[in-house]
C-alpha positions in Angstrom: -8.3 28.7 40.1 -6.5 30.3 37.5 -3.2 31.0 39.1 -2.9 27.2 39.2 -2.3 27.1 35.6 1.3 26.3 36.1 0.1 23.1 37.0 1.1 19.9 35.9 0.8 15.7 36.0 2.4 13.0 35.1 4.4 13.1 32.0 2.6 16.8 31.3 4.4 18.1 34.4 7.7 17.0 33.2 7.1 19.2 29.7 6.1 22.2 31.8 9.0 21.9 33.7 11.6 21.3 30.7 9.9 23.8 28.5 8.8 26.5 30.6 11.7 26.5 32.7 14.6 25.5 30.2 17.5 23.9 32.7 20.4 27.2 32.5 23.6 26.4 29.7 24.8 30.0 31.0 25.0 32.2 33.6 25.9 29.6 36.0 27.9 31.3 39.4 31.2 30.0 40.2 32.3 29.2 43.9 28.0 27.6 44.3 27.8 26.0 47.9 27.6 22.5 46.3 30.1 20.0 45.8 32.4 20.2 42.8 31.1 16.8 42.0 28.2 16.2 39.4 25.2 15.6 41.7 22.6 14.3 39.3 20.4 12.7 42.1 19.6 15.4 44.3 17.6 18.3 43.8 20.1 21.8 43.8 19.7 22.9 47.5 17.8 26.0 46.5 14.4 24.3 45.1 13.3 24.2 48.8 13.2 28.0 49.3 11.4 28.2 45.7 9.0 25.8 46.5 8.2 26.9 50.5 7.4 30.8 48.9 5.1 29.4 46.0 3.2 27.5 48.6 3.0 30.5 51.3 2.2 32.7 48.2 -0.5 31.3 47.3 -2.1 30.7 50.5 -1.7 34.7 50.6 -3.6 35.2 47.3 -6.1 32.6 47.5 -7.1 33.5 51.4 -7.7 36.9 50.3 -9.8 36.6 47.4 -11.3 34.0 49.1 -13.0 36.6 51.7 -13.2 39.4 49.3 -16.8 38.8 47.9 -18.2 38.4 51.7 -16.2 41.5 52.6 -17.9 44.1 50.2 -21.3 42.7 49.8 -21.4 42.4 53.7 -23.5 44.6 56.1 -22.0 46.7 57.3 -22.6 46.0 61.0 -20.8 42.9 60.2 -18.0 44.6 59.0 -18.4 44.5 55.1 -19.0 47.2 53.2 -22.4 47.1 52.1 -22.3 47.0 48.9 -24.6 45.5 45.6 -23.8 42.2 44.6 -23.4 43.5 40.9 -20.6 45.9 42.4 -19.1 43.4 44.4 -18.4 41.1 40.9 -17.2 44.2 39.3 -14.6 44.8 41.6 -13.4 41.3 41.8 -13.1 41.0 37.8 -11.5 44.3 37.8 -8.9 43.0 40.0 -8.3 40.0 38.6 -8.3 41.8 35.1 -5.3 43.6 36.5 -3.9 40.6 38.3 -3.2 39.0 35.5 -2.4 41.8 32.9 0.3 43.0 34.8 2.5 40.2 34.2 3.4 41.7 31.3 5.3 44.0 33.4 6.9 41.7 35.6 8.5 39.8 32.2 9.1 43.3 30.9 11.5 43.1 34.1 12.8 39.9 34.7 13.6 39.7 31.2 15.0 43.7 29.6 15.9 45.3 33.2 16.8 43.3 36.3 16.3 39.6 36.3 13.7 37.4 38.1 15.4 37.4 41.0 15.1 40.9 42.1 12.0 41.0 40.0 10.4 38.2 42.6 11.7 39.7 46.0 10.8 43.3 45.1 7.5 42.8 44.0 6.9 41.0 46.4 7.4 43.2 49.0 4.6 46.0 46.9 2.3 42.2 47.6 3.1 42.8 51.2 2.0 46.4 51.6 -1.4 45.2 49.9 -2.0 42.8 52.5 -0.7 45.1 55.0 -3.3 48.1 53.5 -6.5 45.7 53.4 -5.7 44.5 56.9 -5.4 48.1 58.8 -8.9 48.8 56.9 -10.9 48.8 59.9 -8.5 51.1 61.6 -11.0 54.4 59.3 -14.4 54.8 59.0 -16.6 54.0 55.6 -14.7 55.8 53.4 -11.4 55.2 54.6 -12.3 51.5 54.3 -12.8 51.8 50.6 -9.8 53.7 50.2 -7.8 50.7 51.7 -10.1 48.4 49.8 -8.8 50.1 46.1 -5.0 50.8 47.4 -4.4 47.2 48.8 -6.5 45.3 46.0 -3.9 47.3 43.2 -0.5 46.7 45.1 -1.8 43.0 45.4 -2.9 43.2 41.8 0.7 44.3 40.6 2.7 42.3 43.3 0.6 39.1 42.5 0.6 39.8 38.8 4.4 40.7 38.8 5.6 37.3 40.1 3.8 35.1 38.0 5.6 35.2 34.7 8.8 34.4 36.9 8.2 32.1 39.6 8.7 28.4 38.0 11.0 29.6 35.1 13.6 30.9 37.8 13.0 27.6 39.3 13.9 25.6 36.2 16.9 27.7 35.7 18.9 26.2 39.1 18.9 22.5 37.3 22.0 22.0 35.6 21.4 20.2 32.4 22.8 16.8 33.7 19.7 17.2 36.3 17.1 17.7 33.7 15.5 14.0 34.9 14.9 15.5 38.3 12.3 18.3 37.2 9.7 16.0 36.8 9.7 15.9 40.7 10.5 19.1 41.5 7.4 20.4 39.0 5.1 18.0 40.9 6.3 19.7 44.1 6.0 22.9 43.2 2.3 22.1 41.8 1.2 20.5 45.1 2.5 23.6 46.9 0.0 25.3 45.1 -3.0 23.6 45.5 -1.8 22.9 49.1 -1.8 26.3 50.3 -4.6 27.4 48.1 -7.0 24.6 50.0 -6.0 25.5 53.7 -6.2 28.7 52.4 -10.1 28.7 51.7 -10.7 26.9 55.6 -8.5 28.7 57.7 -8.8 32.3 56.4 -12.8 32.3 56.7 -12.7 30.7 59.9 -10.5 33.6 61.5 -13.0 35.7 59.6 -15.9 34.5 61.4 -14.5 34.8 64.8 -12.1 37.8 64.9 -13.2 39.9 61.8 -12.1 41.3 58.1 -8.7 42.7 59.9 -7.5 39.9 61.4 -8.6 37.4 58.2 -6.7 40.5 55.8 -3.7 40.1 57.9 -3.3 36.1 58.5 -2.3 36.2 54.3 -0.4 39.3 54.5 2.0 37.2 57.5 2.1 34.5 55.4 3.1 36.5 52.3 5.9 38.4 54.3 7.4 34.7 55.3 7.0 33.8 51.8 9.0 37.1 51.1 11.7 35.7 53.5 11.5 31.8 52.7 12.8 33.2 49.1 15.6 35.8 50.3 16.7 33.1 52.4 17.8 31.4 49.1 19.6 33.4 47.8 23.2 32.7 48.1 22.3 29.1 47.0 20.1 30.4 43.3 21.8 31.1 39.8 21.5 34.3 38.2 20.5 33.5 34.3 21.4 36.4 31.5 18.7 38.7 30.7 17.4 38.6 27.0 19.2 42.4 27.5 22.2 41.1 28.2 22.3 38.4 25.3 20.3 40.6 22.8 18.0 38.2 22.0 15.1 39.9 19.5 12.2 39.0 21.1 8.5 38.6 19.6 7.2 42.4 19.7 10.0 43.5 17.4 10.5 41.2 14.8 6.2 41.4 14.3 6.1 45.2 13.9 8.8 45.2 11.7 7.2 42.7 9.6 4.2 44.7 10.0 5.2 48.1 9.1 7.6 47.4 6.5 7.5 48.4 2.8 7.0 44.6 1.1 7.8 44.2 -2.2 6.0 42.7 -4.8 5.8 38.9 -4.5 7.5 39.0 -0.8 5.6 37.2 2.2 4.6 38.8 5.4 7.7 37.7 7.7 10.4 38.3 4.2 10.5 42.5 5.4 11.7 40.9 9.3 14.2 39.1 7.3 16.4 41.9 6.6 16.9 42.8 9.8 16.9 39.2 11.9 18.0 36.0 12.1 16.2 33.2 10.2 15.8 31.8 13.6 14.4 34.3 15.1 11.5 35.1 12.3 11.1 31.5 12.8 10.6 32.1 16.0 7.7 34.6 16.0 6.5 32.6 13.2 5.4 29.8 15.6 3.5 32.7 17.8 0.7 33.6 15.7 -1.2 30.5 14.9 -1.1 30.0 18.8 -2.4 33.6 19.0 -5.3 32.2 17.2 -6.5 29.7 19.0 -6.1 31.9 22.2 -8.5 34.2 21.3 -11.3 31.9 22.3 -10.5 31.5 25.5 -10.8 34.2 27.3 -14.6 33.2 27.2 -13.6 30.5 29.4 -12.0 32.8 32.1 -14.9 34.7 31.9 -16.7 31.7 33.5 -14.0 29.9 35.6 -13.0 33.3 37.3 -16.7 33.6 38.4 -16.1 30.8 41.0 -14.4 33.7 43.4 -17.2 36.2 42.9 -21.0 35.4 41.4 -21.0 31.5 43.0 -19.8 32.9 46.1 -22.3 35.6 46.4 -24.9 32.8 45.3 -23.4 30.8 47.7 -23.9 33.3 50.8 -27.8 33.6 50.5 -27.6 29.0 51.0 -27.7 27.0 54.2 -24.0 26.2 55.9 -24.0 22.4 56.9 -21.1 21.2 59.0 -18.6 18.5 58.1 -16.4 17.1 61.2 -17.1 20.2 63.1 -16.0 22.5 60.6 -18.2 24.9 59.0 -19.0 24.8 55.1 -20.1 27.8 53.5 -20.0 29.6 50.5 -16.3 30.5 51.2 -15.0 27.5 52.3 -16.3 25.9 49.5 -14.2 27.3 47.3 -11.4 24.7 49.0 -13.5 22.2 47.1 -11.7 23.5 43.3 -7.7 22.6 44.8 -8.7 19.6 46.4 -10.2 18.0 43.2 -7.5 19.1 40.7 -5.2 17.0 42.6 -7.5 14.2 42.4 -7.9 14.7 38.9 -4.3 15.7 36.8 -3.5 12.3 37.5 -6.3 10.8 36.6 -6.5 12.6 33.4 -2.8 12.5 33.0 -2.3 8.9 33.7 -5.8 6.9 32.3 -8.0 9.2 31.3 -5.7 10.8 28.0 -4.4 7.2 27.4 -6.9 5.6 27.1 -8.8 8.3 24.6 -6.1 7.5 22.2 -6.1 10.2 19.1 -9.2 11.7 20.5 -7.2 13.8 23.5 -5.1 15.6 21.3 -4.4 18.9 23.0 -7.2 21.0 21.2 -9.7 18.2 21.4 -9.7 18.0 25.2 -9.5 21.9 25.1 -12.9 21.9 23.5 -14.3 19.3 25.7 -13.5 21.4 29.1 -15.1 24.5 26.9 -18.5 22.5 26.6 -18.1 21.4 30.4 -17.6 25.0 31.7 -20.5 25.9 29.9 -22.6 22.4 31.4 -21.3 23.7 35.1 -22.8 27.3 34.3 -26.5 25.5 33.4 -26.0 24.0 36.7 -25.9 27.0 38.7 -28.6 28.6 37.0 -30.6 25.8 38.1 -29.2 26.3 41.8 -30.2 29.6 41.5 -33.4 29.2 39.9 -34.1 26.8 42.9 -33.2 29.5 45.1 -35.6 32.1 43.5 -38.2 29.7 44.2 -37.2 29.8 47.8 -37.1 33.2 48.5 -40.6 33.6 46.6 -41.9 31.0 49.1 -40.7 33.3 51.9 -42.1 36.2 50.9 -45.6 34.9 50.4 -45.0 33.3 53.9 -44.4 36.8 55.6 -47.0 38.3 53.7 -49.2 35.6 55.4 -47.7 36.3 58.6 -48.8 40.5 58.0 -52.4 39.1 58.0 -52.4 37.6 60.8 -50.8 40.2 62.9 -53.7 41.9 64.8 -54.7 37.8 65.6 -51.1 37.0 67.0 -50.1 41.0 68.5 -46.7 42.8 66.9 -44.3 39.8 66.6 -46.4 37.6 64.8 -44.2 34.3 64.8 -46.5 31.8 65.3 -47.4 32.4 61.9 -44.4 32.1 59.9 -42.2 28.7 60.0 -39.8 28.6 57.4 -37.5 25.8 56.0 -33.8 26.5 55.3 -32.4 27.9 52.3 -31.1 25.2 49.7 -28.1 24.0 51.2 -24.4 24.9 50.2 -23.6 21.2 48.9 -25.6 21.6 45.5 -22.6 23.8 44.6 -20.7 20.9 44.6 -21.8 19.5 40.8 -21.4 22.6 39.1 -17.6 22.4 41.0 -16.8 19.4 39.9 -17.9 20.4 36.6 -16.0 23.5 36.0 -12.8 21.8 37.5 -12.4 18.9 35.3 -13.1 21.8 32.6 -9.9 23.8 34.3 -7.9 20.7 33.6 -8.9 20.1 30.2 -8.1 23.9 29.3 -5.5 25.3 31.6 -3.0 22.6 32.0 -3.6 21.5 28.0 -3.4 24.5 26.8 0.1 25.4 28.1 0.7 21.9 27.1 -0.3 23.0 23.5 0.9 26.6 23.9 4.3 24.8 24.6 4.4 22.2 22.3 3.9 24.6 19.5 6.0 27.4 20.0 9.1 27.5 19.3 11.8 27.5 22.6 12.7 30.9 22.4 9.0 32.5 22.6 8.0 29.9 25.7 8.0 33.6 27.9 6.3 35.1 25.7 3.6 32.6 25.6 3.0 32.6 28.8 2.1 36.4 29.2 -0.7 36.0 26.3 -1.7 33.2 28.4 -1.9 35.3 31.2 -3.8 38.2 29.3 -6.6 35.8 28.1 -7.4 35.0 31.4 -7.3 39.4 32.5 -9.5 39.7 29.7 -11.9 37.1 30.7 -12.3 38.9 33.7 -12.9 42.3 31.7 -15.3 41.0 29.9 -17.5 39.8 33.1 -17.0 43.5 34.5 -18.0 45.5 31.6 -21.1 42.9 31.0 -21.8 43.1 34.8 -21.7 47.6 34.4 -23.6 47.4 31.2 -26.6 45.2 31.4 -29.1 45.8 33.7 -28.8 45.7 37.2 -31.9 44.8 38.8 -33.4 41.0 38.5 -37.6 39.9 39.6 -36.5 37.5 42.4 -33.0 38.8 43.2 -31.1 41.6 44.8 -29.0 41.8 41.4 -28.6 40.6 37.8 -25.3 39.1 38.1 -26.5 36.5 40.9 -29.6 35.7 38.8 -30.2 32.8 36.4 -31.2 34.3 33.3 -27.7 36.2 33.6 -26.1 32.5 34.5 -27.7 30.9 31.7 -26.5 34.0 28.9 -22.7 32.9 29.8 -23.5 29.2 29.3 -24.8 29.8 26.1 -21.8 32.3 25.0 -19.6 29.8 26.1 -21.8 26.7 24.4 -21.5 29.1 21.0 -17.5 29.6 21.5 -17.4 26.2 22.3 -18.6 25.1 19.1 -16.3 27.3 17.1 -13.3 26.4 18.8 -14.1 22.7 18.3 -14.2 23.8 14.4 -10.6 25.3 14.8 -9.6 22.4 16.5 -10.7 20.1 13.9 -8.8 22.1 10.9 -5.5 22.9 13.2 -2.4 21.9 11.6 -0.2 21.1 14.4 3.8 21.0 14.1 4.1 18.6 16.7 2.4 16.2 14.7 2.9 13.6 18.0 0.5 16.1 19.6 -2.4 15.7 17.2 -2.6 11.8 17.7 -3.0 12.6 21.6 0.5 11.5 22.0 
């Protein structure tokens, strides 16, 4: 789950935490509830609050996507919306396209306008009213239902999206730098708050779905997003309020670029000697350190493309296979997805701790990058297999109705004694392809903040993020505009999207862009020259 790309383990959590959220040498409040007295041992007071909305938060998110595929490919009778399964994964990648594009606004306002404080909380009430929209849905009829559907998916979309540029760097700013030893901890808090309400999230959510409908399921994350809401104003007396780059006139990125761009260059003068003119050496420096990072980032949206399918086309696959029960609880399609948070705990410490180690020079950041890019596109040629599988299946039960036609004058209307069918495939063949595609998340998300990090210099670590962000909304574009452009119809399948030819063209885009990024990788001259012998 791409949201989860804060994440962290080990000694990698510790560099998120120092780098992404730099401990605050200004802006600090006088007259803080806290003892005069240095307190290097204990977390500030405040963390709590940050960490208790993160978790809520994301239980919010995740429980609602987690339903959203069921909810417009449903019948209608059964309170969905009836639509195609091609629509369905259009609207999902639109919304994650927008999900994560708009961060650019929120660190257009936390950084230029009115901090990430009131950035956070007033977003997060626009995240509220989404929830609050989608849940009074089955208040109208069918077209009031869609209108709620578009009007809560975008005020999600820009509360979600607004937040996520700000949440763990406003949490990095309340360590003073004497507590910088302590983020380590408070980073591996935060990242277990996210995975913990993301997993609960995918079992409780579909289980109030099943027995009390869409409404009730839309509202149980818009009550936990409203506590998460108040969890953070609780805080707020205890937080301190960093400078914006505004307020310190800090030139960011955007400006020194274009004016390198657009700029009248003399004979024998380099790109970045126009920005010179007009900036600090430091600061050319540190757009400098953008672009080569730019490069290797424009691969990956390929691999969001894939990874953000796990919410939409496996789901749909997922809903025409066989529920099996485990300790009384039902498994389906939806609550598998509970299976992706559970396993990256299991596994950023594995990889973090034995796995990188051990590989020596061969896990330098880019390297294990390009390994999760092959493995994303191995967990793709899974599911097509699933769903080839599954094509076979329903094949079989077509020719065993059209048996049970013939024999309907022998057996009168009803005809059952004819037709005895088997199951579908069950639900737990999606677990492979999860495995697969999470140990890919690991190798790509959290390394390539790691890289992204590592690279740029301190001053652009913001700015890094957003592009982060936006390779994952394109990602999601791309999977909607290939979705409305090919064709929609499949032999053995309601539509294209949940078909395995259409599985099997992303694995082999993303086996191709695979291949070239391992080819960047391999000629990549790092700075961080501890980086490229896996250190």
């Amino acid at each position: 789950m791409s949201a989860k790309t804060l994440q962290a383990g080990g000694k990698f959590l510790a560099t998120i935490g120092i780098l992404h959220g730099a401990p605050a040498r200004v802006g600090w409040r006088k007259g803080l509830a806290l003892n005069t007295e240095t307190q290097t041992s204990r977390w500030p007071r405040q963390i709590k609050y940050i960490i208790g909305n993160e978790a809520c938060e994301r239980f919010s998110y995740y429980g609602m996507t987690g339903i959203l595929a069921g909810y417009v490919s449903g019948q209608l009778a059964a309170g969905g919306l009836g639509k195609s399964d091609d629509y369905t994964t259009t609207v999902i990648q639109t919304f994650i396209f927008v999900n994560y594009f708009t961060p650019l606004l929120g660190a257009w306002l936390s950084d230029k306008i009115i901090g990430r404080y009131k950035t956070i909380f007033w977003v997060s009430l626009l995240y509220c009213a989404g929830h609050g929209t989608l849940a009074c849905s089955d208040f109208f009829g069918e077209h009031g239902k869609f209108i709620c559907l578009f009007i809560g998916l975008t005020l999600i979309a820009f509360g979600s999206g607004g937040i996520k540029p700000c949440v763990s760097a406003f949490m990095g700013e309340q360590f003073r730098p004497d507590q910088s030893h302590l983020m380590q901890k408070a980073f591996g808090a935060f990242y277990v708050a996210i995975n913990f309400g993301s997993f609960f999230s995918f079992l409780v959510v579909p289980w109030v779905k099943d027995h009390h409908g869409y409404s009730a399921a839309f509202a149980v994350p818009g009550i936990l997003m409203a506590i998460a809401t108040y969890i953070f104003w609780r805080g707020k007396k205890y937080y301190v309020f960093v400078p914006t780059n505004r307020e310190i006139k800090h030139n960011g990125f955007f400006k020194v670029f274009f004016t390198a761009l657009f700029a009248k260059r003399e004979a024998g003068k380099t790109f970045w000697d126009a920005a010179r003119a007009r900036f600090t050496e430091n600061e050319v420096a540190a757009a400098r350190s953008v672009l080569p990072i730019l490069f290797v980032f424009a691969t990956i949206p390929m691999f969001w493309a894939l990874y953000n399918q796990t919410n939409s086309t496996w789901v749909l696959q997922g809903l025409k296979m066989s529920n099996v029960n485990f300790l009384g609880l039902k498994v389906g399609a939806e609550q598998m997805q509970s299976l992706n948070p559970l396993l990256i705990m299991l596994f950023v410490p594995v990889f973090t701790l034995w796995l990188y180690p051990a590989m020596g020079r061969f896990a330098a950041p880019l390297k294990r990058m390009s390994y999760g890019l092959f493995l994303a596109a191995a967990s793709f040629v899974l599911v097509a297999l699933i769903q080839t599988r599954m094509d076979d299946y329903w094949h079989w039960v077509a020719l065993q109705y059209a048996t049970a036609t013939a024999h309907l004058s022998a057996s009168g209307p009803l005809g059952p004694p004819y037709l005895q069918l088997q199951s579908p495939p069950s639900i737990l063949w999606q677990t492979w392809p999860y495995v697969v595609v999470t140990a890919a998340e690991v190798l790509v998300s959290t390394t390539g903040l790691e890289f992204a990090f590592r690279e740029a210099a301190p001053e652009m670590k913001s700015m890094i993020m957003s592009f982060w962000l936006l390779t994952i909304a394109f990602g999601s574009l791309f999977v909607a505009l290939l979705t409305a452009l090919l064709p929609h119809t499949a032999a053995q399948t309601d539509d294209a999207s949940i078909s395995s030819g259409r599985f099997m063209l992303y694995a082999v885009m993303m086996f191709g862009v695979a291949i070239l990024f391992s080819l960047i990788a391999a000629t990549y001259n790092y700075r961080d020259k501890s980086a490229a012998g896996g250190k």
